[in-house]
N, C-alpha and C positions, 0 to 999 in steps of 0.2 A: 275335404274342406269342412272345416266347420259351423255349424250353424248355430250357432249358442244366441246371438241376437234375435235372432226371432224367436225362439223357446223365450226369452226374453219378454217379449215383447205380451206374446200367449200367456206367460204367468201374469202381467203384470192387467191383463184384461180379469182375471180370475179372482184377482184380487179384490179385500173388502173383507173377513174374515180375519181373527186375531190379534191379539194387543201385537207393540210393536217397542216394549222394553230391552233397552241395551246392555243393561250393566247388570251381570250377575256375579254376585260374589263365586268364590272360588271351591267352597263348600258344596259338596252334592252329596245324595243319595243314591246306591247302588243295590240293589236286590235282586238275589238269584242266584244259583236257579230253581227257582218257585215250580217245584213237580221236577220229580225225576224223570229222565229218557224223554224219548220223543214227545209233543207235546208241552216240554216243560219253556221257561219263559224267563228272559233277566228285563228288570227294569230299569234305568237310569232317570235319575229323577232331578230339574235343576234346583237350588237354593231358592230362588223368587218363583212366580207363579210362571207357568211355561208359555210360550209363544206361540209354541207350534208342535206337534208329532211327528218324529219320525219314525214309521214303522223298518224294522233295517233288518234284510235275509240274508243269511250268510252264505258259503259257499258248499259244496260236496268236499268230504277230504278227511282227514285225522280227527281223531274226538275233538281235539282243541281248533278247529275249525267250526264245529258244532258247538262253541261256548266263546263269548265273546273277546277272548284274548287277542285272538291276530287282527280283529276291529277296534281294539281297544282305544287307541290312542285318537281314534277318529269320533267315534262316538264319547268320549271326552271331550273332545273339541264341539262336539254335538249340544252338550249339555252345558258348555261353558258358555257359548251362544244363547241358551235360553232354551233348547230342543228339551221333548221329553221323549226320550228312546223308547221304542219297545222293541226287543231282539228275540223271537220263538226261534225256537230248537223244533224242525222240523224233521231232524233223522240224528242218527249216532254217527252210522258210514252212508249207508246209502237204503233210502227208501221208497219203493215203487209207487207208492201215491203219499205223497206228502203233505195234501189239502187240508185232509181230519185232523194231524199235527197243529198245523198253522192256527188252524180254527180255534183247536184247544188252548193252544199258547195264548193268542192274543187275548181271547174270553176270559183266561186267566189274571191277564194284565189290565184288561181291563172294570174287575172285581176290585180292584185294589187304587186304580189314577182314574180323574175324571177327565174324558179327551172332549168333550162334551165343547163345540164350537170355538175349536180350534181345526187348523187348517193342519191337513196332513200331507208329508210327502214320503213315500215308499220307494228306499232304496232297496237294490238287489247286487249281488256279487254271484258272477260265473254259475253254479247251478238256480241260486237266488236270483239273478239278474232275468232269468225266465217265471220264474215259481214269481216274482214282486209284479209283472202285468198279470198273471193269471188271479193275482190277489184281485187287485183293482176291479175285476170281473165278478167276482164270489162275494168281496167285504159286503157289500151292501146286507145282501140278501141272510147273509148270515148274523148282521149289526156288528159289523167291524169297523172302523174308521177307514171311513173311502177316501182313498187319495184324490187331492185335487192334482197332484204331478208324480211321474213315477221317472225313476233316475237307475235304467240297468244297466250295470255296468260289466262291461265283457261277458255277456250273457253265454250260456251255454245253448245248448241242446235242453230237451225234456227226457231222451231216453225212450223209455215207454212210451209208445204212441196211442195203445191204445186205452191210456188214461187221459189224455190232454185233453182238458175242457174247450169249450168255446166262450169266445173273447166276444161274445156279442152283446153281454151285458157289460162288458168295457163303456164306462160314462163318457159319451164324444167330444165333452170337454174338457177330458182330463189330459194335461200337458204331459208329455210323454217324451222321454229321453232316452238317445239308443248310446255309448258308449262299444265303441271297438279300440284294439290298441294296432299298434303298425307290428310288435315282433309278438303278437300271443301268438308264439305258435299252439296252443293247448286247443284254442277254442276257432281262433283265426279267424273270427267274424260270423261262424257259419251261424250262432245263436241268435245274433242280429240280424241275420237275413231268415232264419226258418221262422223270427219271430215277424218280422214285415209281412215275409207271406202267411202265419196264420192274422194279422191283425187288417193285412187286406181283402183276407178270405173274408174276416168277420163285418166286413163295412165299416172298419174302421176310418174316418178322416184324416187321409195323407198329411193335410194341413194341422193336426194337432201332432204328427211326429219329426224328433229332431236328431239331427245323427252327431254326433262328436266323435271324430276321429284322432286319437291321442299319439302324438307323435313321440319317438325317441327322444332324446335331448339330452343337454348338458343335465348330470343328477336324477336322470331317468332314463331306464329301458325300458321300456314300455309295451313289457313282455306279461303274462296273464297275473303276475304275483304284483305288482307295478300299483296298483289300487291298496293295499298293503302297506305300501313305502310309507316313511316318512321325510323323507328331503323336500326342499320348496318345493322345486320341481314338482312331487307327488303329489303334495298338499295343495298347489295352484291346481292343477289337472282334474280333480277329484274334492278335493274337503271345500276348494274354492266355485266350485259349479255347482256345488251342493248349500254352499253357502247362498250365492246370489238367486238360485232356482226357491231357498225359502224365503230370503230378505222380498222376494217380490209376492211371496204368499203372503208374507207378514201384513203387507201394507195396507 
């Protein structure tokens, strides 16, 4: 079942942060990748002054999973809303602590845009969709832009267990979104449930977590790649939960 109305209701108590302009022309800035290999950073920048931050993690997978091509069209949509993206390159293929990456990436984006009281929301994808709460825990302390809402979607596993941080510097009022799909079979929920139990392990407040359960449908399978798509179908599921999760930041 999903619960998208209460995450709803949670953002819109958080709210009070950022302008709340509509109309951006169609012109943007794109930049990157700023540093080569892991570490490195692309920026997306809108025409008008930004609304909001999106920090956005990508998935485990092909080099061009590691570069914002199979995001593209969404982080487009990102920045024609008014979002200022920021996308780190956290590994090539696969890297057993990914944190020092992230850290580098963002520092680096954030040398160059000012995010400076704007509201943030931190999307994750499949290996991302774990790695964007463990951000949420780190940002602070490292001076990253801390999410006021985190958005993981088909979250993976972490792998390596014995890197995984603790979520206890997770801020208790940051809105927090779990995405599963009905046919991944890749991931098949297990990342959203190992993440429940490390963020109940941590004290985290059941009451600021919300689960969206992404059904098959007409112009969607709603299988691990599904977040990816672009048909309505996809773009309601995803570009449109992501929309309303920041319109309520915005306000």
């Amino acid at each position: 079942m999903r619960r998208l109305p209460a995450l709803l209701i949670l953002l819109a108590a958080l709210a009070g942060c950022g302008g709340s302009g509509s109309s951006y022309p169609d012109k943007a800035t794109a930049t990157g990748p700023i540093v080569k290999g892991p570490g490195g950073v692309w920026i997306f920048q809108p025409a008008g002054k930004p609304k909001d931050v999106v920090v956005f993690f990508h998935g485990q997978g092909s080099f061009h999973e590691a570069t914002p091509v199979n995001h593209r069209p969404w982080i487009d949509h990102l920045v024609q809303r008014g979002s200022l993206v920021i996308y780190p390159r956290y590994e090539l293929s696969y890297e057993p602590d990914p944190i020092p990456f992230v850290i580098k990436g963002v520092q680096t984006a954030m040398k160059r845009v000012d995010t400076r009281g704007l509201p943030v929301l931190a999307i994750g994808y499949s290996r991302g969709g774990g790695l964007v709460v463990e951000y949420g825990a780190f940002a602070r302390e490292n001076g990253l832009p801390v999410p006021n809402a985190i958005m993981a979607v088909f979250p993976a596993g972490q792998g390596d267990e014995r890197r995984i941080i603790s979520l206890r510097n997770l801020d208790h009022k940051t809105a927090l979104l779990l995405q599963t799909g009905e046919d991944d079979n890749v991931v098949a929920g297990g990342g959203a449930r190992f993440l429940l139990g490390r963020l109940q392990a941590a004290g985290f407040p059941a009451s600021r977590i919300q689960t969206d359960y992404v059904r098959s449908q007409k112009g969607l399978v709603a299988n691990h790649f599904a977040p990816l798509q672009t048909s309505p179908a996809a773009k309601a599921e995803f570009w449109g939960v992501a929309d309303r999760m920041l319109n309520a930041l915005d306000e």
